[in-house]
C-alpha positions in Angstrom: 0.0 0.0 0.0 1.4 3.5 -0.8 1.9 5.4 2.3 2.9 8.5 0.7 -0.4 9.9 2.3 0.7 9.5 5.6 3.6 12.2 6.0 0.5 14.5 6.0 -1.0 12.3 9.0 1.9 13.1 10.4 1.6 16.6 10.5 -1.8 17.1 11.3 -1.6 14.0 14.1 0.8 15.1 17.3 2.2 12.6 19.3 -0.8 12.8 22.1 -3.5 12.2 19.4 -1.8 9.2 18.0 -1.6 7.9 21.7 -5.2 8.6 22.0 -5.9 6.5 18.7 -4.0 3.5 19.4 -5.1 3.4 22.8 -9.3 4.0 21.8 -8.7 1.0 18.4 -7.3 -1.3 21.1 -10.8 -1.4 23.0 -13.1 -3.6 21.2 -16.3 -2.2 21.0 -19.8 -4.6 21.5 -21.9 -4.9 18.7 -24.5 -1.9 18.5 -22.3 0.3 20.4 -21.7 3.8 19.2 -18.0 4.2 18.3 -15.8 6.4 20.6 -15.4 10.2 19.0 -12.5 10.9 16.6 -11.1 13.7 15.2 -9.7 13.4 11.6 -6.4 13.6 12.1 -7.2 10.7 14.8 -9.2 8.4 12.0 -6.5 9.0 9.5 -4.3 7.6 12.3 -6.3 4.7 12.6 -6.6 4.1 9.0 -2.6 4.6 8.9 -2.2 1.9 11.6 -4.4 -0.7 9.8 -2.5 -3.8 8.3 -5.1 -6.4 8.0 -3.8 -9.2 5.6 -5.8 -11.7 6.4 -9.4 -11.6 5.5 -12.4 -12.8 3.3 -15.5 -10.9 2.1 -17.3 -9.8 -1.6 -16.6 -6.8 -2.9 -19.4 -4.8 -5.1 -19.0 -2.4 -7.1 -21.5 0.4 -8.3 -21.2 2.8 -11.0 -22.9 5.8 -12.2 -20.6 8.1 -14.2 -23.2 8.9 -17.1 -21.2 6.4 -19.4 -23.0 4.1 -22.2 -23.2 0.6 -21.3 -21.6 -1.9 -23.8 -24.2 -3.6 -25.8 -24.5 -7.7 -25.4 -22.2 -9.5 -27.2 -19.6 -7.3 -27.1 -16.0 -8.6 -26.5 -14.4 -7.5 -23.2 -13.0 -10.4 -21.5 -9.3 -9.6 -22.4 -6.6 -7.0 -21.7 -7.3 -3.7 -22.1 -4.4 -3.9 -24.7 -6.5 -6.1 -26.6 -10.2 -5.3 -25.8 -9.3 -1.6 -26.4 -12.0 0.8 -25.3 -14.5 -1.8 -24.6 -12.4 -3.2 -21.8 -11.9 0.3 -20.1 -16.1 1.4 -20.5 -17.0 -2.6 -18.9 -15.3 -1.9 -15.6 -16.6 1.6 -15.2 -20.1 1.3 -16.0 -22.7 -1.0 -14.5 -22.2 -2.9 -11.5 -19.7 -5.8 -10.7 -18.8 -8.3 -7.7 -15.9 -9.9 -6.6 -15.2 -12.3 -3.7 -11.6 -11.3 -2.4 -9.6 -13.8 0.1 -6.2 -13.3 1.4 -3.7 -14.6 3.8 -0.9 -12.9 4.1 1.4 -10.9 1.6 1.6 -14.2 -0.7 -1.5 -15.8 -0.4 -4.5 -14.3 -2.7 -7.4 -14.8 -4.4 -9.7 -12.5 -6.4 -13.0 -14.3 -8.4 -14.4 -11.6 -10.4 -18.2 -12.3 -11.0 -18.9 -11.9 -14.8 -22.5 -11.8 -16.4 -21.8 -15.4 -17.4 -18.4 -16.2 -16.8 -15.5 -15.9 -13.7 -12.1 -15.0 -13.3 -9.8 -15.5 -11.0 -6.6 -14.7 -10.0 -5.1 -17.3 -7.6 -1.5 -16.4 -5.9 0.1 -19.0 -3.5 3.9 -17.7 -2.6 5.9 -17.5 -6.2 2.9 -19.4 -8.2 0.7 -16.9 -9.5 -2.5 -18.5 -11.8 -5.0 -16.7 -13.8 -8.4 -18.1 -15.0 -11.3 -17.1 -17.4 -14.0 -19.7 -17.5 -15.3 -18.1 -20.3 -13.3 -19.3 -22.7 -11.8 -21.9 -20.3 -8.4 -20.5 -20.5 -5.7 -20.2 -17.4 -2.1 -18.5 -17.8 0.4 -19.5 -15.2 3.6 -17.1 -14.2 6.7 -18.1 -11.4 7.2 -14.7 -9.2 11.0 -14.2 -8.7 11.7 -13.9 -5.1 11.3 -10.4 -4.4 8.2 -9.8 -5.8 6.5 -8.6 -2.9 3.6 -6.5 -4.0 5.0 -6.1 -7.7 2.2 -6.3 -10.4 1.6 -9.4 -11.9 1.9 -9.7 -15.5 -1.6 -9.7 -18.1 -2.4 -13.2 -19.7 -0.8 -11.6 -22.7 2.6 -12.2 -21.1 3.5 -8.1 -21.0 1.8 -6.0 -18.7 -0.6 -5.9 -16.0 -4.1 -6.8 -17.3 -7.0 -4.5 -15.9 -9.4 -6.6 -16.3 -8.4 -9.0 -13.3 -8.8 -6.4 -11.1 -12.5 -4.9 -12.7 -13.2 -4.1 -9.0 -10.4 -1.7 -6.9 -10.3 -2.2 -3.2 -11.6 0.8 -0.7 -8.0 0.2 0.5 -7.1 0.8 -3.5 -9.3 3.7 -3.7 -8.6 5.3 0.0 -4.4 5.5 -1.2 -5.1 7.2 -4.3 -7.5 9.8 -3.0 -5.5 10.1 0.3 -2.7 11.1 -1.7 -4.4 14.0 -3.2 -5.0 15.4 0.3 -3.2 19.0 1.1 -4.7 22.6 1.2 -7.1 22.5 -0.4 -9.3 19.9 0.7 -11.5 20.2 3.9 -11.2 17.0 5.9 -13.9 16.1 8.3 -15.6 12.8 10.0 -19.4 12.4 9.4 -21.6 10.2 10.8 -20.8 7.1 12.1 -21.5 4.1 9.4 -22.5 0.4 9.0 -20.5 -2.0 6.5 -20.7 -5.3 6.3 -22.1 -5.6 9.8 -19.3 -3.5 11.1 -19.6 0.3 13.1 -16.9 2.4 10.4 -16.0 5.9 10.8 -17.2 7.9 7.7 -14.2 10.1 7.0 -15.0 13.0 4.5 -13.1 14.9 1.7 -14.1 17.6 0.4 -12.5 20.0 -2.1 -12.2 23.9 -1.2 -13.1 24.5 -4.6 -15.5 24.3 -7.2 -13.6 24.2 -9.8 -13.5 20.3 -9.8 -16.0 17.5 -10.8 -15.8 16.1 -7.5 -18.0 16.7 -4.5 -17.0 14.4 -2.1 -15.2 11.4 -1.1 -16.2 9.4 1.9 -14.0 6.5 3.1 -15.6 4.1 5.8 -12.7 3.3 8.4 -13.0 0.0 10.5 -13.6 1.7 13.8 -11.4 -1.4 15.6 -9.0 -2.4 12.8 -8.4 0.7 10.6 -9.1 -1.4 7.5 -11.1 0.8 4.9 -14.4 -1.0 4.2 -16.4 1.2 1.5 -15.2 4.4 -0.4 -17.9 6.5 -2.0 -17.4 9.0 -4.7 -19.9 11.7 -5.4 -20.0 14.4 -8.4 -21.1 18.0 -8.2 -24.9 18.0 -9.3 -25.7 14.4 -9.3 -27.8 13.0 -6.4 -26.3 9.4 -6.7 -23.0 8.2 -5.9 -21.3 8.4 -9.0 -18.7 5.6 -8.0 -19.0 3.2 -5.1 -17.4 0.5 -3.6 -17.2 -1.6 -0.4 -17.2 -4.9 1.0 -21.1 -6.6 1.7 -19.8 -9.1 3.9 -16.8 -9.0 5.4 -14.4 -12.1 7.8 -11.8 -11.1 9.3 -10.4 -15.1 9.5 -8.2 -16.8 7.6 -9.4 -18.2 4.8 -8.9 -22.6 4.0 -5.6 -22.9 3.2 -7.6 -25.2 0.3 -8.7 -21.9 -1.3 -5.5 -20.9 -2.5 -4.9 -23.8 -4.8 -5.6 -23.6 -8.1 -5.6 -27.0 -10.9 -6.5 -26.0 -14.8 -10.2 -27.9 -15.4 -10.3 -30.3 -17.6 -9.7 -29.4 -21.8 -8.5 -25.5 -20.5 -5.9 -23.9 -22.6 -2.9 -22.9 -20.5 0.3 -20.7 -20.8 3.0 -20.1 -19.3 3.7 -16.8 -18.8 7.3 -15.1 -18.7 8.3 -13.8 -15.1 8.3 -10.3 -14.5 11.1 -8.2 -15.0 13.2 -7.1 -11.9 12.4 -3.8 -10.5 15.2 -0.8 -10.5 16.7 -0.6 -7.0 15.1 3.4 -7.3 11.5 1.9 -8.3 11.6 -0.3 -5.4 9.4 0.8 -2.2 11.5 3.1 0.0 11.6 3.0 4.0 8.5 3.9 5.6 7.5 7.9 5.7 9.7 8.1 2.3 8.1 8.5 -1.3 10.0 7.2 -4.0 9.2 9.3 -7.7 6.8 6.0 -8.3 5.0 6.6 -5.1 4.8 10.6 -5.3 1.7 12.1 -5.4 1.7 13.8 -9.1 4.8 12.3 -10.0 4.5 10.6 -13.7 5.8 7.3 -15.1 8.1 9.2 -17.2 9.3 10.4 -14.2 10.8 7.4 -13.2 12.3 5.9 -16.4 13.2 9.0 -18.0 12.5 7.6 -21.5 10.4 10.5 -23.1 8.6 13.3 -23.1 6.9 14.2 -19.8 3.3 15.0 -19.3 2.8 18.5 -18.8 0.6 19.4 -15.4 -1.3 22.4 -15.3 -3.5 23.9 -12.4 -3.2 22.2 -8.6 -4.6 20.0 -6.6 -8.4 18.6 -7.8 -8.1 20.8 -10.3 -4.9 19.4 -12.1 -5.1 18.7 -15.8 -2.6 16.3 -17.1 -2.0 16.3 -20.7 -0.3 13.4 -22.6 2.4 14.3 -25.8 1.6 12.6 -28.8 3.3 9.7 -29.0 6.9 9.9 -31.0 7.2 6.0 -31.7 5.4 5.0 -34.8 3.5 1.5 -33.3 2.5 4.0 -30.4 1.5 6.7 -33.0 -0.5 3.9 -34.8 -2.2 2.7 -31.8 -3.5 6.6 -31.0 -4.8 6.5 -34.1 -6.3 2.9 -34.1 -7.7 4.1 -30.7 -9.3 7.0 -32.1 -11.4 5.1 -34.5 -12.6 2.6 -32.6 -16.3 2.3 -32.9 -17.2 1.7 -29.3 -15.2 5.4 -28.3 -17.1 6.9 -31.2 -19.9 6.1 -29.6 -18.9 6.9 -25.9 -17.6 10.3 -27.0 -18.4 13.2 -28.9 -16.9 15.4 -31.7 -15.7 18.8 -30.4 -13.1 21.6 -32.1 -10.1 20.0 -32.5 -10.6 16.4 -31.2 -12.9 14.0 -29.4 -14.5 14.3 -25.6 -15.3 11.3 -23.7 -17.2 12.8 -20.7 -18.5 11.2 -17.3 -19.8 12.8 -14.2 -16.3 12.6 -12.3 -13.4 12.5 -15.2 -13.5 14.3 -18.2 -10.8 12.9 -21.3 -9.7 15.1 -24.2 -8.2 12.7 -27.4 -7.0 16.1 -29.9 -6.7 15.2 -33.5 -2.9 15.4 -33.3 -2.8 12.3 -31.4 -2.1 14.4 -27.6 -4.4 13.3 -24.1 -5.6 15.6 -22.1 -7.6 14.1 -18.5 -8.8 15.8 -15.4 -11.4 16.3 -12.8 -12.1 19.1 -13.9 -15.0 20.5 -16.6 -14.6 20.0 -20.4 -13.6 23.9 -20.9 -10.5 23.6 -18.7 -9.2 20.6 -21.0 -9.5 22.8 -24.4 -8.1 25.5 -22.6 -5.1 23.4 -21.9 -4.9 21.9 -25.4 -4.8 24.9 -27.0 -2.5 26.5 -24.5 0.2 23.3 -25.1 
């Protein structure tokens, strides 16, 4: 988990309140009673104390960002490199569940449930298995012995393939939007939640400004363990959650050692997949309380390998546009334009001066004609404005 977020616990959190946290998470609570008072700064530090690795529950996921849904029939059930657009739109629109069981740092299991099909990802120390029964097909890759938390390779054998993790973890979501957290967001505890059977702090941001797409976040924090249970994401003007997701059910027990193995059926194809390249010593994970360029709030992958243009950042905090060069390389160059004509994004987004909008009520994404991205939080308006300005 990135803990980038917490040198700003540290500076709102003095030594007293963090006393006063561990000491009130330490006193288990009865069912039905009302969870001791917090402070923010006192339910991050709860949230920054949690390390619950061993667990079981399902996982749903709602969505109402104002994007189309795919019609029937239409392929999505590979990488993102390979399903293109249609991949992406699946696991943002509709609703999805996933059962999630862990043990440890190396023992995993996600089963993403399909409309008529499952996959899984099975991890059991350096044997890491993934599985479609939709097409009955399972990919097998060796980890090398520091893998840790590295990502896992797609079932194409390259990169990380999205679509095995079509539903992000509050713990997922928390990181990424605690990250985000300075100045100009007002942080504040609301009231006191129930998820999966369990009493949660509701902890609240809020940007200062309304210059952003975003209303709200509110992360449930496990008012004994810390662990986040449900994150929910509202948009300015929209009365439903335009993103949500949080556990149903929820064990904090570890799950049969059983459920970790993992045997191809009967007639599946299977592949053996290439292990992952070793990390950089700098892309590595650094000591606690230090951000490596990988783990930096704002920081960009070409930050860290240095291999070509950088994305150019404009405004600050929610209100940070991030645009994308055109891409140099010829196959890249040929897969912006391949992506550009893709039916399904012709249909997601509309024509406007000098390139194509796909819209939704949180994230707006700006494809120009010359082949640049342009993606923020932030209206449509401020994206043209920082197209034109590049």
């Amino acid at each position: 988990m990135n803990r980038a977020w917490k040198r700003w616990v540290s500076a709102a959190a003095v030594p007293a309140l963090i006393a006063a946290g561990v000491l009130a998470g330490s006193i288990p609570a009865r069912a039905g009673d009302p969870l001791p008072q917090k402070s923010p700064a006192e339910v991050l530090t709860l949230l920054g104390q949690h390390s619950s690795r061993t667990f079981s529950g399902t996982l749903e996921q709602v969505s109402h960002l104002g994007l189309p849904e795919l019609p029937a029939g239409t392929p999505s059930s590979g990488p993102v490199s390979a399903g293109g657009p249609a991949s992406i739109i699946e696991l943002l629109t509709g609703e999805h569940t996933a059962r999630i069981f862990m043990d440890g740092p190396a023992k995993m299991r996600v089963q993403v449930m399909d409309r008529l099909a499952e996959r899984d990802v099975i991890r059991r120390d350096h044997d890491v298995w993934f599985y479609n029964s939709k097409d009955n097909s399972a990919a097998h890759v060796t980890l090398p012995d520091v893998a840790g938390d590295l990502p896992l390779p797609g079932k194409d054998g390259s990169s990380a393939d999205p679509s095995t993790k079509a539903i992000p973890t509050p713990e997922d979501l928390a990181t990424k939007f605690l990250a985000k957290v300075d100045s100009s967001t007002a942080v504040t505890v609301g009231p006191e939640a129930r998820v999966a059977g369990r009493s949660a702090y509701s902890l609240e941001l809020a940007p200062r400004t309304e210059g952003t797409l975003l209303a709200k976040v509110v992360i449930a924090v496990d008012g004994q363990t810390g662990m986040p249970l449900k994150v929910t994401v509202s948009a300015r003007g929209q009365s439903e959650p335009a993103f949500e997701a949080g556990y149903t059910s929820l064990s904090l027990a570890a799950p049969e050692d059983a459920t970790f193995n993992f045997a191809a059926p009967p007639g599946a194809t299977v592949k053996e997949l290439q292990t992952p390249p070793m990390p950089s010593k700098s892309a590595l994970p650094a000591k606690p309380g230090m951000a490596t360029p990988e783990h930096t709030p704002g920081a960009s992958p070409d930050a860290r390998h240095h291999d070509g243009p950088r994305p150019a950042v404009t405004g600050t905090g929610w209100e940070t546009v991030v645009g994308f060069p055109a891409p140099s390389d010829s196959q890249k160059a040929q897969a912006t334009e391949s992506l550009l004509k893709d039916p399904l994004l012709s249909q997601a987004a509309v024509v406007v001066p000098g390139g194509r909008l796909l819209s939704s009520s949180l994230v707006n994404v700006l494809l120009t004609n010359d082949g640049r991205i342009f993606v923020g939080m932030v209206p449509a308006d401020r994206l043209q404005a920082a197209a034109g300005a590049a």
